[in-house]
C-alpha positions as a Markdown table, in Angstrom:
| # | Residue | x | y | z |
|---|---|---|---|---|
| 1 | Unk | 8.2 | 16.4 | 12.9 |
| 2 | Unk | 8.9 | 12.9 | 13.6 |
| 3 | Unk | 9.1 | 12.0 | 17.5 |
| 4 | Unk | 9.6 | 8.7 | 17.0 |
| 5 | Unk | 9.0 | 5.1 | 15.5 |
| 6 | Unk | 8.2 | 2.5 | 17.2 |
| 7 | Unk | 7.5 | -1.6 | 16.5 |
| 8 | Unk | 4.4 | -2.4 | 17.7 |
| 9 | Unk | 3.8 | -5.7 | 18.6 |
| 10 | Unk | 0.5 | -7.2 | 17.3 |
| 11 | Unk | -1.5 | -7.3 | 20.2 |
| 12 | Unk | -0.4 | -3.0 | 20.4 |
| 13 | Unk | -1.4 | -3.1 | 16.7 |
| 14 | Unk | -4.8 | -4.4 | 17.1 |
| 15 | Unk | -5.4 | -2.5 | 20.0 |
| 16 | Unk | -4.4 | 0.9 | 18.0 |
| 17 | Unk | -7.0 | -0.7 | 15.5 |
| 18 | Unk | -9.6 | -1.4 | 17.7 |
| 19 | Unk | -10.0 | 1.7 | 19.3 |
| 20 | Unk | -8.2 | 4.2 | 16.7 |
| 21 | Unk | -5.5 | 5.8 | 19.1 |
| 22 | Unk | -2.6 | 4.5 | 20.6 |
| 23 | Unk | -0.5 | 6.4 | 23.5 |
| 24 | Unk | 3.2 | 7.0 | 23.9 |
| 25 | Unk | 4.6 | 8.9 | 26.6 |
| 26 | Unk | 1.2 | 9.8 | 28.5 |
| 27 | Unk | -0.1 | 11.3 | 25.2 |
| 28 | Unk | -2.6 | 10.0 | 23.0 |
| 29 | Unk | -2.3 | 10.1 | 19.3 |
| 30 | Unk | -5.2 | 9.4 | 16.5 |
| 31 | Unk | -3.8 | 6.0 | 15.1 |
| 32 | Unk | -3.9 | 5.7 | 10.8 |
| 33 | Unk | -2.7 | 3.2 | 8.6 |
| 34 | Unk | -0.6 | 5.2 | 5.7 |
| 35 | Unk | -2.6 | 3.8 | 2.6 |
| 36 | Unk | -5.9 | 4.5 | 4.0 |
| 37 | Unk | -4.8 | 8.1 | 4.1 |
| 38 | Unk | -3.6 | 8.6 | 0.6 |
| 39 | Unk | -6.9 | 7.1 | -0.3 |
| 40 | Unk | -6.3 | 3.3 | -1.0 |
| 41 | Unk | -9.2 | 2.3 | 1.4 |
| 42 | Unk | -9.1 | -1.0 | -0.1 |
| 43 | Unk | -5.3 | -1.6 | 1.4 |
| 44 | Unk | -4.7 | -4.0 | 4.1 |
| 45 | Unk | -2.3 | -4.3 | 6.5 |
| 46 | Unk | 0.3 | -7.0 | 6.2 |
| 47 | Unk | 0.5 | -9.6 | 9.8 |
| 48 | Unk | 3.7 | -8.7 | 11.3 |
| 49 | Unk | 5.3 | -10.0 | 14.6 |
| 50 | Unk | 6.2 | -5.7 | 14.9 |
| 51 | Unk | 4.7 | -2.8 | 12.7 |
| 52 | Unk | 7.1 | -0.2 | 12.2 |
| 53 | Unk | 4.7 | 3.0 | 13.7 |
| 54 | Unk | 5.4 | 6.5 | 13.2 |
| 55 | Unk | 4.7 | 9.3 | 16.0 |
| 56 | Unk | 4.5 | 13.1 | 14.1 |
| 57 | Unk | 3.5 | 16.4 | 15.6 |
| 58 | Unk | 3.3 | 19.6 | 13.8 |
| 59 | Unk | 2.3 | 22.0 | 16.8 |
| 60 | Unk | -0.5 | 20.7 | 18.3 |
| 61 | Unk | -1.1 | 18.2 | 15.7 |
| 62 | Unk | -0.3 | 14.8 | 16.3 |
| 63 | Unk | -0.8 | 11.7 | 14.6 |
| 64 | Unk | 0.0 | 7.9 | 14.8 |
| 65 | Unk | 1.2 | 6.6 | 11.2 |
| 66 | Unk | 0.9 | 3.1 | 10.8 |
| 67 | Unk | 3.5 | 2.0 | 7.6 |
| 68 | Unk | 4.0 | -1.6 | 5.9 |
| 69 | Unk | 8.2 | -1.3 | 6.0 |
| 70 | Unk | 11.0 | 0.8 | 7.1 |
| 71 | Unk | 13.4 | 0.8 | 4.0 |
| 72 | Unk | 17.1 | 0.8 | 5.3 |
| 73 | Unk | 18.7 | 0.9 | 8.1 |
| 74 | Unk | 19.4 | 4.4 | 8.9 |
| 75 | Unk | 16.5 | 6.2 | 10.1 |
| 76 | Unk | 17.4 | 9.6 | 10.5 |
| 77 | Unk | 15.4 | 12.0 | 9.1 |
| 78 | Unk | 16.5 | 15.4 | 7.9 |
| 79 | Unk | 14.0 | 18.5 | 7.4 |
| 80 | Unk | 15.0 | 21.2 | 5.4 |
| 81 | Unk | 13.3 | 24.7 | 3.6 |
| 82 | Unk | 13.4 | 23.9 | 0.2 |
| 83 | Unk | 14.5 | 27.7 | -0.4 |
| 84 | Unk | 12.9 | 30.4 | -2.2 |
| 85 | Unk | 14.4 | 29.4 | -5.7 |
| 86 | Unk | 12.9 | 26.2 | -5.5 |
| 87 | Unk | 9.5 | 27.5 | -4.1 |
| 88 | Unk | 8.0 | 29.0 | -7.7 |
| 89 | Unk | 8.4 | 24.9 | -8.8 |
| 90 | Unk | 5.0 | 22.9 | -8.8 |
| 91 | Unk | 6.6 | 19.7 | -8.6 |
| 92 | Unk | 8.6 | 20.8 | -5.3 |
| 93 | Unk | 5.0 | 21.3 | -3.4 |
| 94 | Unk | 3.7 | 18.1 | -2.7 |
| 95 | Unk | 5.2 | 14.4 | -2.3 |
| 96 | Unk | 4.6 | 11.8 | -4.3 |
| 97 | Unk | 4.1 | 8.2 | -3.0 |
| 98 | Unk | 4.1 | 4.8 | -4.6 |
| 99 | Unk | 0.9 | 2.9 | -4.9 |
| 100 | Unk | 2.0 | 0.6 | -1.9 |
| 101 | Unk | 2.7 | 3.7 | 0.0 |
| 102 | Unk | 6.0 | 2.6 | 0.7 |
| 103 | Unk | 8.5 | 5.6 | -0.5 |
| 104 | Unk | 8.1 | 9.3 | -0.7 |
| 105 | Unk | 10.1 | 11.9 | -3.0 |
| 106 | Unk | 9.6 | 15.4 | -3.5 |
């Protein structure tokens, strides 16, 4: 689940780097940058006055998300079952990302 996104300003963003964790709200999270985890260890980060950050949990999993862009304005996200009709498809099982990491589908 996403808690929430936040624009980090540089100096937050190097510090996240630097030390690979950032906090929000008295909690720490492990701090990634998207491409890196999809396996484009090559990728680097764009210089940005603010870096759109995302904060997820899944139980007692949490992670920092570093991404290059927001697309759009509205950034409400919606989580859904997919249902058990769609379930038995392959394709329905795992996202799919663009090479810059920048969009997801299922």
């Amino acid at each position: 689940m996403v808690e929430q996104v936040l624009q980090l300003r540089q100096e937050q963003l190097v510090a996240a780097y630097a030390s690979r964790q950032t906090e929000w709200q008295s909690r720490r999270y492990p701090f990634h940058y998207l491409p890196h985890l999809l396996g484009l260890s090559d990728a680097v980060a764009e210089q940005q006055r603010f870096s759109p950050t995302l904060y997820l949990r899944s139980g007692t999993n949490a992670i920092a998300l570093h991404v290059d862009e927001m697309i759009g304005s509205n950034q409400e996200i919606v989580v859904k079952t997919i249902g058990p009709q769609l379930q038995r498809v392959a394709a329905s099982r795992a996202p799919r990302y663009s090479a810059r990491a920048r969009s997801c589908s299922s």
